[in-house]
N, C-alpha and C positions, 0 to 999 in steps of 0.2 A: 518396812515402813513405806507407805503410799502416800501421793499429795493427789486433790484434788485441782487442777486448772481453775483458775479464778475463785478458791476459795477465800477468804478473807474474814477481818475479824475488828473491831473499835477499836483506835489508836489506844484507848487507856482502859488498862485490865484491875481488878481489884486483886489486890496481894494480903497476906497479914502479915508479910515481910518486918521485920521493924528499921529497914532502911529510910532514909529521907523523902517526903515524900518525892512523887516522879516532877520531873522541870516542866513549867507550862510551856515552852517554848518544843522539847521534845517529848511529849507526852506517854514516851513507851522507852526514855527510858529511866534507870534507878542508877544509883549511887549506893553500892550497897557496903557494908561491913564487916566483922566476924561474928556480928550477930544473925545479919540476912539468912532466915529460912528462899530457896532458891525457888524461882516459879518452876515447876515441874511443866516438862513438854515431851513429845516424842523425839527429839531431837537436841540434843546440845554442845551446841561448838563454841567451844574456847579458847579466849587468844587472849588472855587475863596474865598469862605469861611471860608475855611480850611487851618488854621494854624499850628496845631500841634496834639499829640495824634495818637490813633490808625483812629481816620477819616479820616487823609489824607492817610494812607496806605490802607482802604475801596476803597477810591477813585480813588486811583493809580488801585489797584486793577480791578477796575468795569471795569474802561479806557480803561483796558489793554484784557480784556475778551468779551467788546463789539468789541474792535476792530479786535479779533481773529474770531469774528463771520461770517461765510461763506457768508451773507447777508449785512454784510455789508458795508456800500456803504460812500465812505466819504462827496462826493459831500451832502450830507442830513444831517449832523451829524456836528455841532462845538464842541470842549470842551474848556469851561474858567476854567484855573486853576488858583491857586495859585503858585508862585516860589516854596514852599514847597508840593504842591500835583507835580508839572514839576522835583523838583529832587528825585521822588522819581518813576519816570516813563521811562522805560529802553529805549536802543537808540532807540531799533527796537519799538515799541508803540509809540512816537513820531515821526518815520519815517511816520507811517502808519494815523496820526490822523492829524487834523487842528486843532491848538492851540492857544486860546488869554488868555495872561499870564496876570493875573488882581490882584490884593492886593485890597480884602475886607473888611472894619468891620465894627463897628458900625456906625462909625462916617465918613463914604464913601458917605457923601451924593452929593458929587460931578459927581457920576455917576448916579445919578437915573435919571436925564434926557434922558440919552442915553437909559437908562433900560426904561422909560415911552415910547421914541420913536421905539421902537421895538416890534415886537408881532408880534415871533415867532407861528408856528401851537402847538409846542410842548416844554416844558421846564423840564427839569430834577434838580432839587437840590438834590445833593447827600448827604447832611444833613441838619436838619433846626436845631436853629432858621436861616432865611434868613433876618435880615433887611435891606430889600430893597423891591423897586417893583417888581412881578415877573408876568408880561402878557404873555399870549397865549391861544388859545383854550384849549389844555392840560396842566393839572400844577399836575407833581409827584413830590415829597419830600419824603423823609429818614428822618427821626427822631430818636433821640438815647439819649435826652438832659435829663439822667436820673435826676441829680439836679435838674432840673424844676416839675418834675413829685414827689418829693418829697419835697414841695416848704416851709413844715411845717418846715422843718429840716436848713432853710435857714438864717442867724442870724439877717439879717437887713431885713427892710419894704422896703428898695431897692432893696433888693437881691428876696425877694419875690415879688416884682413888675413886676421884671427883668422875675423870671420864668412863673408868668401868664402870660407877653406878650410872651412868646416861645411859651408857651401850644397854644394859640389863635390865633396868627400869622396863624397858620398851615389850619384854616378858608380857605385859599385863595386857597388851591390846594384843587383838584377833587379824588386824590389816595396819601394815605399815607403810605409808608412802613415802618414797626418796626422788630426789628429782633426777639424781644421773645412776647409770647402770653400774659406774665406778663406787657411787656409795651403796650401792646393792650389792658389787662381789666383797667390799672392804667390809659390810658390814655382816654377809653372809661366815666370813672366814673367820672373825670372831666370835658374833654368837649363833651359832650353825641352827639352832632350834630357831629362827626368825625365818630361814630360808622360806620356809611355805607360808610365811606372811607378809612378803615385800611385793611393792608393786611400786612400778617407776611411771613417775608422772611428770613433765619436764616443767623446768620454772618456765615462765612466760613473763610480757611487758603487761604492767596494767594499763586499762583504758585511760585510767584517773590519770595516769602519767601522759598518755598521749595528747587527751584531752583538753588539758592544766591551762589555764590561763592566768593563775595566782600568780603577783609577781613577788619580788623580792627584793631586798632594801636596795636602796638607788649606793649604787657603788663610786668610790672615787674614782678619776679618771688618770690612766697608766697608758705610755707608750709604751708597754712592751706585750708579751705573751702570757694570757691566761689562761690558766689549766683548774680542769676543777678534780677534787676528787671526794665522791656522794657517799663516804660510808661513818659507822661510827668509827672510834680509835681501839678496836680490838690489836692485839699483839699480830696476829698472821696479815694483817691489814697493810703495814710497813709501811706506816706512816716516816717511819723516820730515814727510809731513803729516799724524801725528799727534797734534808735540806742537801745533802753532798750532788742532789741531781741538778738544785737551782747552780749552785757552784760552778759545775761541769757545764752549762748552759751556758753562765757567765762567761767562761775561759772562752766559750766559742760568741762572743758578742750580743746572746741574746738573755734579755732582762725578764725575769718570769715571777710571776703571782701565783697563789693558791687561790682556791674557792674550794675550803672547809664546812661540812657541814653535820656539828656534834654539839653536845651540849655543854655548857663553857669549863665546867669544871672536865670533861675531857681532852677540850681544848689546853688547857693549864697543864697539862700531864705530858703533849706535845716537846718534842725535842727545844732550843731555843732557837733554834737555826732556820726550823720548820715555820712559829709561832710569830718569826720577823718576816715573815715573805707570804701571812697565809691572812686570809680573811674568814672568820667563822660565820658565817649563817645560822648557827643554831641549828638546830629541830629543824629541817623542812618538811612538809608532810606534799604528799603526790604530787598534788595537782600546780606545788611551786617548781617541780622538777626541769619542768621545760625552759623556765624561765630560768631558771642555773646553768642548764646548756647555751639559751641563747646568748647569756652572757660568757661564757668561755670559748675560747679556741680551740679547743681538744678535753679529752675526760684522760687523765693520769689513773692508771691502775697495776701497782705494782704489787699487786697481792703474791701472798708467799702461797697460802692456802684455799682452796674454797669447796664449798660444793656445789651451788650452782649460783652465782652470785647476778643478782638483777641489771648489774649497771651492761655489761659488755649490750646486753637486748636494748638498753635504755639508748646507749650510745646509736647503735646499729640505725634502731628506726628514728630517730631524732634528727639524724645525720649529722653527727658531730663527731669528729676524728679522733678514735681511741686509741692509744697509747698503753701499750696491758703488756702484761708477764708474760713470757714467753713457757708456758705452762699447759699443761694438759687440760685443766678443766677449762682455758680460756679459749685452746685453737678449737675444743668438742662446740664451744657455742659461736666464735665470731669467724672462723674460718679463715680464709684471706680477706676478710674487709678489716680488721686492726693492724695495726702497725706492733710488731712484736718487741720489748724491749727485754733484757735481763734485769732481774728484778734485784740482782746484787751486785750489779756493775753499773754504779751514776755514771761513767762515761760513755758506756755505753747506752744509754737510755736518754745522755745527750747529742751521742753519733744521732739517734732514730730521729726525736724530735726536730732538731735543727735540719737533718734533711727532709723531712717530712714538709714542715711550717715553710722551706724554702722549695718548694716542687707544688706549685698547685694541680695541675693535672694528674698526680701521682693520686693527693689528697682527695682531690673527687673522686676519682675511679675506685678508690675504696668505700667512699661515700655511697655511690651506688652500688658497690658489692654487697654493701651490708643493707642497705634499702632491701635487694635482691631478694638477699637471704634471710632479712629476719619476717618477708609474707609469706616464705616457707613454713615457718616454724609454729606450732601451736600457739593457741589462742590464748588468752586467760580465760574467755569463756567456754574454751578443749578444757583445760586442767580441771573449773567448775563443773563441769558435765564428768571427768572423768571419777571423778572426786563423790558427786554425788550418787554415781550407779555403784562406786563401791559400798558407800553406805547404804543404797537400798535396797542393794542382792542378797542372795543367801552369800555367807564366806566361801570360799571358794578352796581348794587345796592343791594349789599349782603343782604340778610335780618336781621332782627333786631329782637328778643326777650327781651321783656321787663318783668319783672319779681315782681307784686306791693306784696308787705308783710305788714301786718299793727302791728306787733313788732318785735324787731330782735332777733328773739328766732333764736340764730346761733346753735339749735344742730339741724335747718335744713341746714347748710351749706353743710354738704354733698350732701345733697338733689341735692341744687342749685350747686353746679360744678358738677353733674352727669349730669344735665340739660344740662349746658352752654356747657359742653362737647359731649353730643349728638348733640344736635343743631349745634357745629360748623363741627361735624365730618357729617352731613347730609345734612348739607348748605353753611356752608363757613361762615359763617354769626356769630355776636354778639351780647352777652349778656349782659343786666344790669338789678342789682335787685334793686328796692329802698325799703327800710324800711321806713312807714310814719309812727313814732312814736317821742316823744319828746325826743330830745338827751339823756339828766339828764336822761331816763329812763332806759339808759345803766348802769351806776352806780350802779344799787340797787342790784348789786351783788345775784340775785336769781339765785337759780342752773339751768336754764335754757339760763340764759345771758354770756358771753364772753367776753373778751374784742376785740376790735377791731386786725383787724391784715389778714393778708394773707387767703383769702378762697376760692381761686380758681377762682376767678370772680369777674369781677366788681360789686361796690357797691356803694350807696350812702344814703344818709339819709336826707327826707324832712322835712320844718315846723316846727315847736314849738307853736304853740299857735291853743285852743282849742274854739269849740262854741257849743251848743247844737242843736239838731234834730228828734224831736219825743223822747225825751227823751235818744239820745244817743250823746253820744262826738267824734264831726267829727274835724277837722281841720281848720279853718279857710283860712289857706293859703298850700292849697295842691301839689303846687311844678307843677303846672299844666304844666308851661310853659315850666317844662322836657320832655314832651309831642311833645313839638311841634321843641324840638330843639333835639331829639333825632330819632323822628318819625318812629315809630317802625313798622314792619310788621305783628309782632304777639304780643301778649299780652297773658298773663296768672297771672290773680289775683288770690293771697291766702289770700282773704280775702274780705267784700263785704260792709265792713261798717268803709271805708275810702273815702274822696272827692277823690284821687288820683283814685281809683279805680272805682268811678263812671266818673270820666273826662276820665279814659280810655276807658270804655264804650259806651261813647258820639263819642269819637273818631273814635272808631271801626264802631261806627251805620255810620257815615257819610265819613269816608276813605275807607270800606273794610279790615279792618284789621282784621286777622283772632283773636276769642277772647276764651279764656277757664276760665273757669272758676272753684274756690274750693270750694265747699260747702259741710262742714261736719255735719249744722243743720237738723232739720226736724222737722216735727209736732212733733214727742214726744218730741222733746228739748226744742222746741219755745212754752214757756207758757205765755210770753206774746204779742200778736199781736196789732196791730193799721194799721187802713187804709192808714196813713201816712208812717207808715213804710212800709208795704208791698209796697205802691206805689213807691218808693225809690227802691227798693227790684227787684221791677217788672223793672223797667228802665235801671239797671243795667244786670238785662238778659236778654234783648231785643236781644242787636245783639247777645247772647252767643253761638258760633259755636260748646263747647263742653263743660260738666260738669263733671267735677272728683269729684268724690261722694265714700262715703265708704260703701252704702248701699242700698238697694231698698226702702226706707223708706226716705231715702234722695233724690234720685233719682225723687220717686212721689212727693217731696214738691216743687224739682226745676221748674218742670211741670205743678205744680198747680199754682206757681208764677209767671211763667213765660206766664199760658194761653196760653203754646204749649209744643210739645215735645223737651228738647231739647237733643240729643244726648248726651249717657252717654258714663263713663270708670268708672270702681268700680276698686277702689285703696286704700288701706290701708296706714295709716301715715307710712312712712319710716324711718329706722332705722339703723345705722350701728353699729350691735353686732355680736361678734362670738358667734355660738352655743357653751352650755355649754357641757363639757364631763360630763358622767353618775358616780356619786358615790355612797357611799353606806348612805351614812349621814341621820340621825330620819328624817323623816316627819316634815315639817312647811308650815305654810300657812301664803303667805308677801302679804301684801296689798302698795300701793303707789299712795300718793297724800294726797292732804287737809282732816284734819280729821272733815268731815264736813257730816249733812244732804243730799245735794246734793250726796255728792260722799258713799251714803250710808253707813260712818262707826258705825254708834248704828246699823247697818244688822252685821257690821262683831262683836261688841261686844256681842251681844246675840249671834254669830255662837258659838263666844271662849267659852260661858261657857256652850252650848251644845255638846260639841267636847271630844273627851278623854283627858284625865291627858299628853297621851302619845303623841302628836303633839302641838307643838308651833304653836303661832299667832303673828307675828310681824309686824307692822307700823312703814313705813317711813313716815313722813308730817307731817305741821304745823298745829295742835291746834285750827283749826276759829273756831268752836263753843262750848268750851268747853265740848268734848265728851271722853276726854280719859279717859278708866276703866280699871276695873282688869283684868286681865286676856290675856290680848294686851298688847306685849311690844311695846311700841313706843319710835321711832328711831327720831329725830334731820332733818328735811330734808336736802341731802344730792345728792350731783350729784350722778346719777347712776353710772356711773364707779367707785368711790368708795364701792360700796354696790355688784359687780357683783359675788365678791368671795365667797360672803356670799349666793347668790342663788344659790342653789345645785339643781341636776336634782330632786330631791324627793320634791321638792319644789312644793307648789300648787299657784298660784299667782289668787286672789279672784278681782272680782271687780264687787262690789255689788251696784252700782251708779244707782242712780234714773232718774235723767237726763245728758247725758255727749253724745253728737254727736261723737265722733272719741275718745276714749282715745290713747294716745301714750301707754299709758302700755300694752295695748293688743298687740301694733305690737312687742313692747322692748319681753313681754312672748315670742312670737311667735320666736324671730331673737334667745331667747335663747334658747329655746326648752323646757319651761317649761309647765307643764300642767294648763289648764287654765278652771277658772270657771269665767260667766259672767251672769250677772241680766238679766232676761227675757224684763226687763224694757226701754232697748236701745238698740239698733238698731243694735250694734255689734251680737245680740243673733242668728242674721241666719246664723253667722260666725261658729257653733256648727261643729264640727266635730270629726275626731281622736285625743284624746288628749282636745279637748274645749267641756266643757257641759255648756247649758246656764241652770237658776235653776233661780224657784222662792225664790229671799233673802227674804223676807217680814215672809217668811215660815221658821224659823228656822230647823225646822225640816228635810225638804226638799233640806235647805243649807246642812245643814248637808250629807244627802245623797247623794247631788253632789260630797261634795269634796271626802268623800272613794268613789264613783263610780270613779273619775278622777283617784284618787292615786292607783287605780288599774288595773286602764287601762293603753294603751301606751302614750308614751309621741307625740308633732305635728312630724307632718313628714318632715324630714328638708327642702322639698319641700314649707312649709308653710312659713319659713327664708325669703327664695326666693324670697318669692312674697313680703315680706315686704325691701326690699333693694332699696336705692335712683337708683339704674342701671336700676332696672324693673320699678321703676315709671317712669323716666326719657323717658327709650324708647318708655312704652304706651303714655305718656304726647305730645311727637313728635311727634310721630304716628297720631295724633289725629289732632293736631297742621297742621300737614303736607298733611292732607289728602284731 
C-alpha cells in the first residue's frame, strides 16, 4: 500500500451504512452498530477494542501521529474506535481522520458478520486479544496482554483458558508488534510459530500528553503529600498496596493523598483503606494528564506486572518524581531517574518516599535524569513511522535461531543471551533455546542447576519420558513438532545425543537450514564405540554447515564421522568470571570436580604426597569412587562463586583427567587468571601455553615438576579471559552461522 503526499478528500463521504447519520459538528465521523455495512478503504485500524487503561491513550496516540504523517492520505485509511479511544482524540485529529465509532467485546458477536463481509487489503489492530474475525491480505496486531503471557500466575482454569486463547488468537496476523524484547522471548517460547512474526517497537510519551493543557476538577486543599497513581484498577496494578503504604507514611509523620484516576464503579471495587485517602478523577483523557502531575508530588507506581506501561515516560518527561516497583520492566525504561520501591513491602515503599520528599537535591537530580533520558528515547512519531513501514512493506521473514541443549546446565545462560543478543543485533531475527531433558531433573539442586526465572531469551523445555538406543537414553517424545511450528532458519545444537537434535538435523538436510554444530568428544574420550552409534552419529552431521570444537582432536573425529570435512571454529567453554587480582597468599594446588578415576584424582593424591609440607592441595567434589586420602583437603561441592575468594592468584588449578572432552575448569582457570596444569591425556594439552603447562600426571614425578615450573612462571595473559567469554563465543558462533 502507497500514499500519495498531499492527497486528500471532503470531510463527508456518502455511505449506505444504516448507522446514524454522521454529527455536523465532525462530519467524518459515524456511530455505527451491528447493523453498519463498514466503509471499505485500503487500510483499517482498529481500536474499537479498547476500553480503558494506558491502550486507549496508545491508540489515541498512534491516531493522532499517522495522521500528522505528510503521506498521509485519508481517502486509504478508516479508523474504528471506541467512544473512549474517540474522547480521548483532539478536535484537530478527528477533523483530519474518517471515523466509525464501534463498542467492542467479547460478546460483539453481532458484528462479525459485517467483519466476515469485508476484506480489507490491510487491517491494523492496535491491540490484541481481537475476539472477532479480522480478514485482509495484511493482518498487524499489537500485543501488550502481559497476564496472558504469564498465564501460570492466573487463579482459575478460566482465567487460564482465557489467556491461551490471547496468546493463539495472535495465529491470524502476518506481523505482530510488542513493545519490549522481554514480551518477544516470553512470547516467542510459548507460541514458537509467531517467532518470524514479532517485531519490537518501544512504547513512547504522547505529544497530547506533553502538550495538555486540559485541567482538572479544582481539588480540596491538604497539608500533606500527594501522590497520584494514572492507571485503571486491573488486579497486577496493586492498587491495594496503597492503603498499608498511607499507613507506613503515617507511622513516619507524613500525611498522604491519592489522585485516582478510573471510572467510579472501579473506584467502588478499591480496598476501603485505599477509597478513604484517594480522590477519583474519573476517565481522564491525554491532554488532562499534565495537569494531574502538576497537581501531585510524585507518581506511586507499585505495579506487580507490566509490559511496557506509559506512566514511568509520563513521569520522566513531566518531571515529576516517580516512586515505582523495583522490577524489571520499570528499571528497562526509567533507569536511575525513579526512586525504586518494593512493591510488597508498605514499609519499605514508606522508607523511599519519606526520604525522597525529605532530600530535595536527591529529588531533582533524578528529575533531570529522567529529563536526560527520556530525549533519548523514541518518539511517538518513531513508533508511528515504524508502525507504518511495516504495514507498507512486503512481510518480511526474520530469521530464527533455534538453540537444542540436552540439560539445562543454566551456568550456560550467559552464553545463550550473548547469542540471542548477537543474532538479533545481526538479523533482526529470534531466539529460542529448548532444553530436552526431564523436568524433575531441575530439582536436583546440583551446583550447576538454577532455578527457573529470567535469562535473557526464550526458553522452553521438551518431553519427559525416556527409551534406549545403542545403549544410550534418548527421548521418546522429542518435541519434534516445535520444529515445525517454529521453523527456524538456523539451528545450533549443544548437544548430539538427543531425538530433538537429530530431527533438527533431518530438518536442516531437507529445508536448507543453516546447522552448527557442538562437539566436545573425540577419539580420546570416546572409549566406547558401536556401528549403531556412530551411524546415528554420522546422520546427525550430514547436513552440519559448521563444527564448534574445542580442539584439533575433536575437530579430526568430527571428520572421521562425518566422512567429509566439515568446517570448524575452535572455541573454548565459556565462562563469565572476573580476573582475579594478584596477592601475596602461600602456594595451593585446587582441583574441581568428581573425585573419581576418570577425572584423575588418585594423580592428584600421589602428586600431594610428592609436593612439599609448604603448598596445600585442596578438592572441591563429590566422592564417586571412594578416593579421598590424606593429604587432599576435600571441600563439599559447591557453586564456584562461593569458592572464588578462596582462589588466589598463587593458586595452581591441576586437572589431571584421563578422559574429559572440554572441561569448564580450564576455561573457569583461564576467565580467572590462574595458572594451570593439564593431563597430556586430553585434548585441552595443545592449549599449553603462558601460564598453562600440560605434564604427564600418571608420572608423579613429572607432576610435580609442572606444577613449581607453573608457580614460577607468569600467570595467562588476560588476553586468554577473552577468548573464554560467552561475547567471543557468541560472535564466532554468528559469524559462522551467517556466513
Amino acid at each position: 500500500m502507497t500514499s500519495s503526499p498531499g492527497a486528500g478528500r471532503p470531510a463527508v463521504r456518502t455511505t449506505t451504512s444504516t448507522c446514524p447519520p454522521p454529527s455536523a459538528s465532525l462530519p467524518s465521523t459515524r456511530r455505527c452498530s451491528r447493523r453498519t455495512r463498514w466503509r471499505m478503504a485500503e487500510l483499517r485500524v482498529i481500536a474499537s477494542n479498547l476500553h480503558r487503561g494506558g491502550a486507549v491513550q496508545v491508540a489515541a496516540s498512534l491516531i493522532g501521529e499517522l495522521a500528522a504523517r505528510p503521506d498521509f492520505d485519508r481517502s486509504r485509511v478508516v479508523f474504528e474506535v471506541s467512544p473512549a479511544v474517540l474522547d480521548n482524540l483532539t478536535g484537530e485529529v478527528r477533523e483530519r481522520v474518517d471515523l466509525d465509532v464501534v463498542r467492542r467485546g467479547v460478546r460483539s458477536v453481532g458484528l462479525w458478520r459485517t467483519d466476515l463481509g469485508h476484506d480489507e487489503p490491510a487491517k491494523l489492530v492496535v491491540f490484541s486479544p481481537a475476539w472477532f474475525p479480522v480478514r485482509g491480505a495484511r493482518r498487524l496486531s499489537g500485543y501488550a496482554d502481559v497476564t496472558a503471557l504469564y498465564a501460570e500466575a492466573q487463579p482459575t482454569r478460566r482465567a487460564r483458558a482465557k489467556a491461551w486463547l490471547s496468546r493463539h488468537q495472535l495465529r491470524r496476523f502476518d506481523t505482530i508488534v510488542v513493545e519490549t524484547q522481554a514480551v518477544a522471548d516470553r512470547l516467542t517460547a510459548q507460541v514458537p510459530q509467531l517467532a518470524s512474526r514479532l517485531h519490537v517497537v518501544p512504547n513512547s510519551i504522547s505529544g497530547a500528553v506533553v502538550d495538555g493543557t486540559a485541567p482538572i476538577p479544582e481539588l480540596p486543599a491538604f497539608d500533606g503529600v500527594t501522590l497520584a497513581y494514572t492507571s485503571a484498577n486491573y488486579p497486577h496494578k496493586n492498587f491495594a498496596y496503597l492503603g498499608p503504604l498511607a499507613a507506613a507514611l503515617a507511622d513516619r509523620g507524613v500525611e498522604v493523598r491519592y489522585l485516582v484516576t478510573m471510572p467510579t464503579h472501579e473506584f467502588e471495587q478499591l480496598p476501603g483503606d485505599v477509597q478513604a485517602r484517594a480522590i477519583n478523577l474519573g476517565t481522564v483523557r491525554q491532554e488532562q494528564l499534565r495537569s494531574v502531575h502538576a497537581a501531585a508530588d510524585g507518581i506511586v507506581f507499585p505495579s506487580l506486572l507490566e509490559a511496557s506501561s506509559a506512566t514511568p515516560f509520563e513521569a520522566m518527561r513531566l518531571g515529576t518524581p516517580l516512586f515505582a516497583s523495583d522490577r524489571d520492566f520499570v528499571r528497562a525504561t526509567a533507569g536511575d531517574a525513579a526512586h525504586y520501591l518494593d512493591p510488597l513491602d508498605p514499609a519499605d515503599g514508606a522508607r523511599v518516599i519519606a526520604d525522597v520528599l525529605g532530600d530535595g537535591p536527591r529529588r531533582a537530580a533524578a528529575i533531570e535524569r529522567g529529563l536526560a533520558r527520556v530525549a533519548t528515547l523514541p518518539s511517538a512519531g518513531d513508533r508511528a513511522d515504524r508502525i507504518w513501514s511495516l504495514l507498507t512493506s512486503p512481510a518480511a521473514e526474520p530469521p530464527r535461531l533455534l538453540i537444542v541443549n540436552n540439560m539445562p546446565a543454566f551456568y550456560r545462560s550467559p552464553l545463550y543471551a550473548a547469542i540471542a543478543d548477537e543474532f538479533r543485533a545481526r538479523t533482526g531475527g529470534q531466539t529460542l533455546v529448548v532444553f530436552q531433558v526431564r523436568r524433575a531433573r531441575r530439582e536436583r539442586g546440583e551446583w550447576f542447576y538454577t532455578p527457573d526465572g529470567d535469562h535473557g531469551y526464550a526458553h522452553r523445555f521438551v518431553q519427559d519420558d525416556y527409551a534406549y538406543l545403542a545403549g544410550r537414553k534418548l527421548p521418546t517424545r522429542p518435541g519434534s513438532g516445535l520444529l515445525r511450528r517454529y521453523a527456524p532458519t538456523h539451528v545450533f545444537t549443544a548437544g548430539w545425543d538427543t531425538s530433538l537434535s537429530l530431527a533438527a538435523s533431518r530438518r536442516a538436510l531437507r529445508r536448507g537450514v543453516r546447522l552448527a554444530v557442538w562437539v566436545e568428544s573425540s577419539s580420546l574420550t570416546t572409549t566406547r564405540r558401536s556401528r549403531l552409534l556412530d551411524a546415528v552419529r554420522r546422520s546427525w552431521l550430514a547436513p552440519a554447515d559448521l563444527a564448534v570444537v574445542p580442539s584439533a582432536a575433536s575437530a579430526a573425529y568430527v571428520d572421521e564421522l562425518a566422512q567429509r570435512h566439515v568446517p570448524d571454529v575452535r572455541l573454548l567453554n565459556p565462562v563469565t568470571l572476573d580476573r582475579l587480582a594478584g596477592t601475596e597468599a602461600a602456594p595451593r594446588v585446587v582441583f574441581l570436580g568428581d573425585l573419581s578415576l576418570r577425572k584423575g584424582f588418585d594423580r592428584l593424591v600421589a602428586l600431594a604426597a610428592k609436593l612439599g609440607s609448604g603448598i596445600e592441595v585442596h578438592a572441591w567434589g563429590r566422592d564417586t569412587d571412594g578416593l579421598a586420602a590424606g593429604g587432599v583437603v576435600v571441600h563439599p561441592p559447591v557453586p564456584l562463586a562461593e569458592i572464588v575468594a578462596e582462589l588466589t592468584s598463587a593458586d595452581v588449578l591441576v586437572i589431571p583427567s584421563r578422559v574429559d572432552p572440554a572441561p569448564l575448569t580450564f576455561s573457569e582457570g583461564l576467565a580467572l587468571g590462574l595458572r594451570i596444569v593439564v593431563s597430556t591425556d586430553i585434548s585441552y594439552a595443545e592449549q599449553a601455553g603462558p601460564g598453562v603447562v600440560a605434564a604427564d600426571c600418571d608420572d608423579p614425578a613429572s607432576f610435580v615438576v609442572a606444577v613449581e615450573d607453573v608457580l614460577a612462571g607468569e600467570r595467562p595473559p588476560a588476553s586468554r579471559g577473552a577468548d573464554v567469554s560467552p561475547e567471543h563465543f557468541a560472535k564466532r558462533l554468528v559469524d559462522g552461522l551467517l556466513a
